[in-house]
N, C-alpha and C positions, 0 to 999 in steps of 0.2 A: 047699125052704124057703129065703127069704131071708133073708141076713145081715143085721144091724144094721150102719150106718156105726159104724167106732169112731173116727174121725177128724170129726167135727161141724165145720164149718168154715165157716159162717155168721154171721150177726150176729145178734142179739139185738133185740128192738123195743125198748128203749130206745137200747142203742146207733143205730138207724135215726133216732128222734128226734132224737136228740141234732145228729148228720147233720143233717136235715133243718132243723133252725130255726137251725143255722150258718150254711147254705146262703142260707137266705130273708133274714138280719141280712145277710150281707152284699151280694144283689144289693137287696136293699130300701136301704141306704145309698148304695151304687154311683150307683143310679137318681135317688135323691136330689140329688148333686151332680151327675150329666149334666143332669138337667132344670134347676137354675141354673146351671149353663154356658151352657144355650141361652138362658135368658133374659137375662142378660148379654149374650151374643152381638148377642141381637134388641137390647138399649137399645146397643152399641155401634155395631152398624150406622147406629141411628138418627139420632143425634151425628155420626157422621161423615156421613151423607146431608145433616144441616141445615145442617154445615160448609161441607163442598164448596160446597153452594146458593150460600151468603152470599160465599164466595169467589171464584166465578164470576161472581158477579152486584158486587162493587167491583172485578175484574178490568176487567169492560167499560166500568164507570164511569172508571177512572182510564184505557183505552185512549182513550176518547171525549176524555178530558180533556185527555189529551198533545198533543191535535192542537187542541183548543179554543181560543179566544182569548174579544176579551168577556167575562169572566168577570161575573157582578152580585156585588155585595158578599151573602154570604147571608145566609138568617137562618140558624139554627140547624140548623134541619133544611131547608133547601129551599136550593139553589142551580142557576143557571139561566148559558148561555154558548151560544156557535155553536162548532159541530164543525167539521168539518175542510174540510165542503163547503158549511158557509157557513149550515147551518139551524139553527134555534133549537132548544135542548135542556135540561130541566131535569130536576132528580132533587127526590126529595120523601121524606119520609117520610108515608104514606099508609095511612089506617085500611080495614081490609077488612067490617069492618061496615057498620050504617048508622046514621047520622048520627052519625060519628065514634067511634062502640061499637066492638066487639072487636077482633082482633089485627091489627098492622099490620103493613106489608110497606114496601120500596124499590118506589120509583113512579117512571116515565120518563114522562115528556110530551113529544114534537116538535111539537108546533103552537105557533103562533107566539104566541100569548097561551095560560098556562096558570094559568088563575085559582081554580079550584076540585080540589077531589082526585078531582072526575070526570074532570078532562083528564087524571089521568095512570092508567097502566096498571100494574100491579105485574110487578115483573123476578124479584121471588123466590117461594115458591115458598108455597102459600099452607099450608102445614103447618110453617113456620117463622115464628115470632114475632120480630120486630123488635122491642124496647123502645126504642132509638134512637137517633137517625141525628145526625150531626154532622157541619158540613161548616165549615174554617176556612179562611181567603183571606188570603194574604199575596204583595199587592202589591210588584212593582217589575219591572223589567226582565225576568226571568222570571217571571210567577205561579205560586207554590206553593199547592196544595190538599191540607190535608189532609182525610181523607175517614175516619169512624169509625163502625162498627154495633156496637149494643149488642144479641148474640144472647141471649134465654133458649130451653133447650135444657130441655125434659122428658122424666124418663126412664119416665115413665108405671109407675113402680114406687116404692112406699110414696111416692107424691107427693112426691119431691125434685124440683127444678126447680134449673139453674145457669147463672148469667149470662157471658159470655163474650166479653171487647170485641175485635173486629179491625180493626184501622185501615192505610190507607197512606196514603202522599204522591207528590203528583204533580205536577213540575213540567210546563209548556207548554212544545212543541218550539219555538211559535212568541214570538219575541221582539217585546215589545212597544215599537213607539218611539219611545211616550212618557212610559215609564220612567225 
C-alpha cells in the first residue's frame, strides 16, 4: 500500500493565478513601450532622412556657387548664375504638382533660358516638403549668397508637422572686377 506524501509541496490554483496575471501585467506593459520605442524610432529615422536630403541638396547649391560668377539679382525664391565652366545654372523653388498644387521641392535648371518650373528638375527628394526657399545677394567685390530652406518635417503620428529653417552663406572664389 502506498503512503500519503506528508510533505505537499506544490502550489495552490490560486497561488498559480496569482502567478500568472503578474506575468501577463508585466510582459503586456513591457510590449507596450517596445512597440513606441519603435515607432519613435521609425518618426526619428524619418527626420533625419528628410534632413540629410535638404542638406545635401544646399551643399551642392552652395559648391556650385563658390565657383559661380554672374550671379542675377534674385527673386525670392529663384536665383540664376554661371558655374565654374561657364554654363547657365539656376535654382528655383518648384511645385511638384500641377499647376502649381501640392508640395514643393529645390528645382535646378542648366539650360540656358529657364522660364517656366518645367525647365527645372527637382534635386530633393520628392517625400520632403519644401515650404521655402530663399535666396539673398550681396553684391560687391566678393558676392555673398545667402541660401535658406524652409523644411516641414511630418512625423505622421497624431498629425504633428514641424517646420525647420537651414540656411548657409556662400561667398564666390571668384572675384569680381567690377566691384
Amino acid at each position: 500500500m502506498r503512503q500519503p506524501f506528508k510533505n505537499n509541496q506544490g502550489f495552490t490554483l490560486m497561488e498559480l493565478l496569482v502567478a500568472m496575471t503578474v506575468f501577463l501585467l508585466v510582459v503586456g506593459l513591457s510590449s507596450g513601450v517596445f512597440l513606441q520605442t519603435l515607432r519613435s524610432q521609425r518618426t526619428i529615422t524619418n527626420i533625419s532622412e528628410s534632413m540629410n536630403n535638404v542638406t545635401i541638396t544646399l551643399e551642392q547649391i552652395a559648391r556650385e556657387m563658390r565657383t559661380g560668377f554672374d550671379f542675377e539679382n534674385p527673386s525670392s525664391d529663384r536665383i540664376g548664375f554661371r558655374d565654374g565652366y561657364g554654363n547657365y545654372v539656376a535654382y528655383a523653388l518648384v511645385s511638384l504638382g500641377e499647376n502649381g498644387s501640392g508640395p514643393h521641392a529645390i528645382g535646378r535648371c542648366s539650360e540656358e533660358i529657364c522660364g517656366t518650373e518645367d525647365d527645372f528638375k527637382p534635386v530633393t527628394s520628392s517625400n520632403v516638403e519644401i515650404d521655402g526657399l530663399r535666396f539673398v545677394l550681396k553684391n560687391g567685390r566678393v558676392p555673398l549668397i545667402t541660401v535658406a530652406a524652409e523644411v516641414s518635417i511630418d512625423s505622421k503620428r497624431d498629425e504633428k508637422e514641424a517646420s525647420i529653417t537651414l540656411q548657409t552663406s556662400v561667398s564666390s572664389r571668384i572675384i569680381d572686377k567690377n566691384g
